[in-house]
N, C-alpha and C positions, 0 to 999 in steps of 0.2 A: 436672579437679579431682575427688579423690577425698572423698567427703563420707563422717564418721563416726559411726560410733552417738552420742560424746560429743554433735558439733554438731547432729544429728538432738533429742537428749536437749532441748538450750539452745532449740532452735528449739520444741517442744514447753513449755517449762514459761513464756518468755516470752508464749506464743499466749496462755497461761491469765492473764496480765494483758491484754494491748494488747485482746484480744477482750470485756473487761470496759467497754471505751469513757469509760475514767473520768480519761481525762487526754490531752494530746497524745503521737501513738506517738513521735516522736522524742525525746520527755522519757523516757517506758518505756523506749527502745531504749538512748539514752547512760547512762541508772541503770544497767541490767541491765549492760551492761559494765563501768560504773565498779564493781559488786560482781563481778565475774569478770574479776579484772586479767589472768590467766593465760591467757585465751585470747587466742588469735591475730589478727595483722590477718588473712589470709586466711580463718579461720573467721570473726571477726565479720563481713565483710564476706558470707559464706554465708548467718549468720542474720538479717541484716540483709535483705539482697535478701528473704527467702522468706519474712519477718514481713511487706515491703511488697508480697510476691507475692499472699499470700493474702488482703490489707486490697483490695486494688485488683481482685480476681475473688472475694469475699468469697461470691456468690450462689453462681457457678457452681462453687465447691469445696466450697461446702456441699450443693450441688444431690448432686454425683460419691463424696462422703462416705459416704452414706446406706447402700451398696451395703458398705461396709467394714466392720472389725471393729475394737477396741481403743477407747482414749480417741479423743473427735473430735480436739482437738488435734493428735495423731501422725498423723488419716487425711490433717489440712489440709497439715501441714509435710511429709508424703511428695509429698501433688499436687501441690504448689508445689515441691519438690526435682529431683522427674522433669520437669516442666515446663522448669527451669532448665536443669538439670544431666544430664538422662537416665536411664532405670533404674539401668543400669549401673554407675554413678555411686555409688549408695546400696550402702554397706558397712553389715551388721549389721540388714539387713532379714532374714525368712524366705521362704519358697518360697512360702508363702500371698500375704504381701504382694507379692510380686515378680506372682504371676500377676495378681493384683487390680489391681495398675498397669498389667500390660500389657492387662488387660480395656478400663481407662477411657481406656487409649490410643487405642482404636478406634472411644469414641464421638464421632461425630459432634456439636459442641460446635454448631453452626448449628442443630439441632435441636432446643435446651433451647427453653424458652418463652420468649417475649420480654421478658420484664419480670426472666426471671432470667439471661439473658444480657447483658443491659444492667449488671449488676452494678452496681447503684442504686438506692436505696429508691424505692418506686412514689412517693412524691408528687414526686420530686424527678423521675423518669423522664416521671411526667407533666406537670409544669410545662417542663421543657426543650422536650416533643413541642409543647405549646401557644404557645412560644415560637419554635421554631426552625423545626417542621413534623418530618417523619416522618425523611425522609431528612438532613436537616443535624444531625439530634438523634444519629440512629447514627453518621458519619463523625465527630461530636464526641465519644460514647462510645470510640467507637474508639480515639480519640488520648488524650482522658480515662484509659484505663484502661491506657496505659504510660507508662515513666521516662519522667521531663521530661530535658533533653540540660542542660549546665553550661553557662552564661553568665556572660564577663566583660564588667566596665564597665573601660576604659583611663581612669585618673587622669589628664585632659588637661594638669594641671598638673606630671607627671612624666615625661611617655611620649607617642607618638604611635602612632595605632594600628598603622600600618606597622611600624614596628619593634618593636613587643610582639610580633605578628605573627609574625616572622620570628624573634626572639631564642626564642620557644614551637616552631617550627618544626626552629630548630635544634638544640633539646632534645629530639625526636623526638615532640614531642604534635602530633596531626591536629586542627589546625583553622582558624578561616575566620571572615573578617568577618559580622556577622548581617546582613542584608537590609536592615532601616532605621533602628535607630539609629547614630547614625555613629560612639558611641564602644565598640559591643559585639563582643563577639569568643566567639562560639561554638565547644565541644571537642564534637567524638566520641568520648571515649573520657574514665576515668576517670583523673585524675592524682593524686599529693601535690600538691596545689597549695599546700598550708602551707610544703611546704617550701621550693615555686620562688624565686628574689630577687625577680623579679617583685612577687610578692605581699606580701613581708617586707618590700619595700622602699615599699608603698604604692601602685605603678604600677598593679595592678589589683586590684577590688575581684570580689567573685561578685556579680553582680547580674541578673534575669532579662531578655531587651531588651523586654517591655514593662516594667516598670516603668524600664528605661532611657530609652525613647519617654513615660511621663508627665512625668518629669522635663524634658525637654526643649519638649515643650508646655508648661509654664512659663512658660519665655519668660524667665526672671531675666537680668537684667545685671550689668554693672558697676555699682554704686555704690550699687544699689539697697537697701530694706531688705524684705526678703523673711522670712517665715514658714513653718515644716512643723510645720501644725499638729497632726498627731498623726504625730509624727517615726518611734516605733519605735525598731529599731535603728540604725536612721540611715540606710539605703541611700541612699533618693532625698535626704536632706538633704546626702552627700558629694556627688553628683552636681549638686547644686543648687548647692554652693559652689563648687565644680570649675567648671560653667558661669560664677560669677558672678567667674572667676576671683581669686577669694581678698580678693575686694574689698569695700564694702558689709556690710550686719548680716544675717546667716540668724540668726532664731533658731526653736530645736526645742523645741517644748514635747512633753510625755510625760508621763501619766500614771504608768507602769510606775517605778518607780526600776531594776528588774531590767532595764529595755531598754536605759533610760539607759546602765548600767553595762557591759553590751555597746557600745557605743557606741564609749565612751572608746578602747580598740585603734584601733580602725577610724577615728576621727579621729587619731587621735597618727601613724598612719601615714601617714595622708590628707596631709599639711602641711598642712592649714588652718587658718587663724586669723582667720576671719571666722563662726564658726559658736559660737551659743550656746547651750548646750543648758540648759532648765530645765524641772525638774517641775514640773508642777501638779497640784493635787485634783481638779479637774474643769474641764470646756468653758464654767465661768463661774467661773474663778480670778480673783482682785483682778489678777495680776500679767498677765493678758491684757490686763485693762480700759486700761493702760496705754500701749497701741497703736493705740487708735481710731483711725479714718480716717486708720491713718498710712502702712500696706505697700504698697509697690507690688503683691506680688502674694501669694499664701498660697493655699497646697494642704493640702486636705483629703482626705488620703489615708486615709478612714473605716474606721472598725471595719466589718467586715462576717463575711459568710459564708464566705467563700475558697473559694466554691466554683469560683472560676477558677482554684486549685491545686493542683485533684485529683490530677494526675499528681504531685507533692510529696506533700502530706499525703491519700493516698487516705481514710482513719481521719474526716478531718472530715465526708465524706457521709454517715458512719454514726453520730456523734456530734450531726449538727443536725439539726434538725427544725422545720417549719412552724410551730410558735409562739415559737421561738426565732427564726425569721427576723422572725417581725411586730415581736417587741421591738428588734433589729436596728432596725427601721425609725423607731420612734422618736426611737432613740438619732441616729441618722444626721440625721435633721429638726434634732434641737436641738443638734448638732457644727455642723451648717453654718448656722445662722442664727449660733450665735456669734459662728463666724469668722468671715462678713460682716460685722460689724462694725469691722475691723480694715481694709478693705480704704480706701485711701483712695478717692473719685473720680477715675475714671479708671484706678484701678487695677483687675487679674483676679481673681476666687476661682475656685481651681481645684478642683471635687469630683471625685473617684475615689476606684473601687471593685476589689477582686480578685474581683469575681462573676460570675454569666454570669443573675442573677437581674433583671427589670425591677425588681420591688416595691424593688430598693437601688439602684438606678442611674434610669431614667427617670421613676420616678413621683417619687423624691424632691427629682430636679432640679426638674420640672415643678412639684409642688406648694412649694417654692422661691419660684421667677419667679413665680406666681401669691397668693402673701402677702406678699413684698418687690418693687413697681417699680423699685427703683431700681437694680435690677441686670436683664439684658440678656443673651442668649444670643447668644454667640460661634460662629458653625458652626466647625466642626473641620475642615471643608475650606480655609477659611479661616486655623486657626490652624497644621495641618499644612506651609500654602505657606509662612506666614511663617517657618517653622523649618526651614524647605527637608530635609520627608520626603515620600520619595515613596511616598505610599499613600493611597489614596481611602478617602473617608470621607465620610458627612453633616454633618450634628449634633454628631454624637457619635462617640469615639475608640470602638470597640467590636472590641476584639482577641477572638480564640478561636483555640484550640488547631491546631482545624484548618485554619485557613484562614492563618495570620502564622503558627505554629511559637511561639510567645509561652503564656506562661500565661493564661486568661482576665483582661483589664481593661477598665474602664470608665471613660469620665472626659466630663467637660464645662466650658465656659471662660463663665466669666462674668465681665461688666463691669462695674461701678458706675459709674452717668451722672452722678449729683449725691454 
């Protein structure tokens, strides 16, 4: 592909917003198109790649910059162009810039310093090292710092995974059951998937397989009356009603009315009609209180950091910071005592996270179970046999990147005794 001065120009004047950190970049990136109706699918898919090129090696292109000339912006969207696309590739460069790329072609990128090849804010590079150790911190930077691959969930209620399978097969798209949830179905390669029937028709939803895999540690059944307590756009609440096959009360509470309303497609397609979705003001709404001791089971899929979605949103490691996490932590304590109270006896609250951080995943279980008894920690080796996955675990569901192919998740199962 031939890249032009125009898309060079769009790549260059979008940096000078997304690099301002003042919003999520995929809100920046669908604006900036919705005001540039005229450009191309093939070009916005150019500027698109090389806005999330340079968010995701943010260090190390600003490290390789330095040595260049012009607006920083144009130095970042050329290194990220030739990275993608090759010198050669770039129409409407000069001889200057042509040699200056082929300089920074030579250096040796294992040589920058370690904290700026980690392409990661230091507090973040070091709370990972203190968590993970030296060596599991880098093979997770690693994978951290490329495209996450597409993941579908199969609508069990319209499709079987085999056959979705094979009807995507014989469409010419490459790909393959994912490893452990049993309804996910992983692409290599990029498709229209709006356009597929598949998808119009509801059979599959985009979904990552671990948040396919929280859902399913669940545990929902038939007839049960089930909650997602902070729904979103719905993802795990389709797959929850899907499990609960179309049976039973899901309801989705959400703060957002703007998620909600994302929602609505994705159910009308879904065929469910066990699924109720309502706003609330907040995790101590009247219209919660109405549920006490009554769900079998309610997932707490928490606000958090995302920082287990860095390959997605690379833009959030550069947006959050260490006191934004502590208030994170707050919020998370008083989301999940709430919801405990919903839970009846006997029944599970499920808390999870999309972080790969302790202080929102273990301490806040821990400090949890240690102010409420009456709830009880379920190991996850345990709850993974019941739901017949095969994957070893402790305690705790703790996906990472590099090790399941999944986006960073966390989760923990809890019981209420009395």
């Amino acid at each position: 592909m031939k890249i032009t001065p125009v898309v060079i120009r769009h790549i260059e004047q979008l940096l000078k917003d997304v690099l301002q950190f003042k919003g999520p970049a995929d809100v920046l990136v669908s604006r900036y198109f919705r005001s540039h109706p005229k450009l191309g699918m093939r070009d916005r898919g150019a500027v698109a790649e090389s806005i999330y090129r340079v968010l995701r090696n943010r260090l190390v292109y600003s490290n390789l910059s330095e040595s260049g000339k012009g607006p920083r912006e144009r130095r970042l969207a050329l290194i990220a162009l030739s990275d993608i696309y090759g010198i050669d590739a770039l129409n409407g460069i000069d001889e200057a810039e042509k040699a200056w790329l082929e300089h920074i072609a030579t250096i040796d990128r294992t040589s920058l310093p370690e904290k700026v090849r980690a392409n990661l804010p230091p507090w973040l590079f070091t709370r990972l090292v203190d968590q993970y150790g030296q060596a599991d911190t880098w093979a997770l930077v690693d994978v951290l710092n490329t495209p996450a691959p597409l993941d579908l969930r199969v609508n069990v209620l319209k499709g079987r995974r085999d056959d979705v399978l094979s009807t995507l097969k014989e469409a010419g798209v490459d790909c393959a059951a994912t490893p452990f949830a049993t309804t996910g179905i992983r692409l290599s390669q990029k498709v229209a998937l709006q356009d597929m029937p598949v998808f119009k028709n509801g059979t599959v939803e985009v979904q990552d397989e671990g948040s396919q895999l929280l859902a399913q540690i669940v545990g929902a059944r038939r007839g049960e009356l089930v909650v997602d307590f902070c729904a979103g756009a719905g993802g795990k609440t389709l797959a929850l009603g899907a499990a609960m096959k179309n049976t039973g009360r899901l309801y989705a509470y959400e703060v957002s009315e703007k998620r909600l309303a994302n929602m609505k497609p994705r159910l009308a397609r879904s065929g469910l009609s066990n699924v109720h979705p309502i706003k609330i003001a907040h995790e101590h709404d009247a219209r919660i209180k109405r549920l006490a001791r009554k769900a079998d089971r309610v997932l707490v899929d928490s606000p958090c950091s995302g920082m287990g979605t860095l390959r997605r949103n690379p833009d959030l490691k550069w947006r959050q910071n260490e006191e934004a996490i502590a208030e994170l932590g707050v919020k998370q304590r008083e989301i999940l005592a709430s919801a405990a109270r919903l839970v009846k006896p006997g029944g599970r609250l499920i808390y999870a996270t999309c972080s790969l951080l302790t202080e929102e995943n273990e301490q806040v279980v821990s400090d949890f179970l240690a102010q409420d008894p009456r709830f009880k920690l379920v190991p996850m080796s345990q709850v993974l046999a019941e739901a017949k996955v095969n994957l070893e675990m402790g305690d705790y569901l703790k996906l990472l990147p590099h090790k399941h192919g999944t986006d960073g998740f966390f989760a923990a199962v809890l019981e209420r005794t009395e």
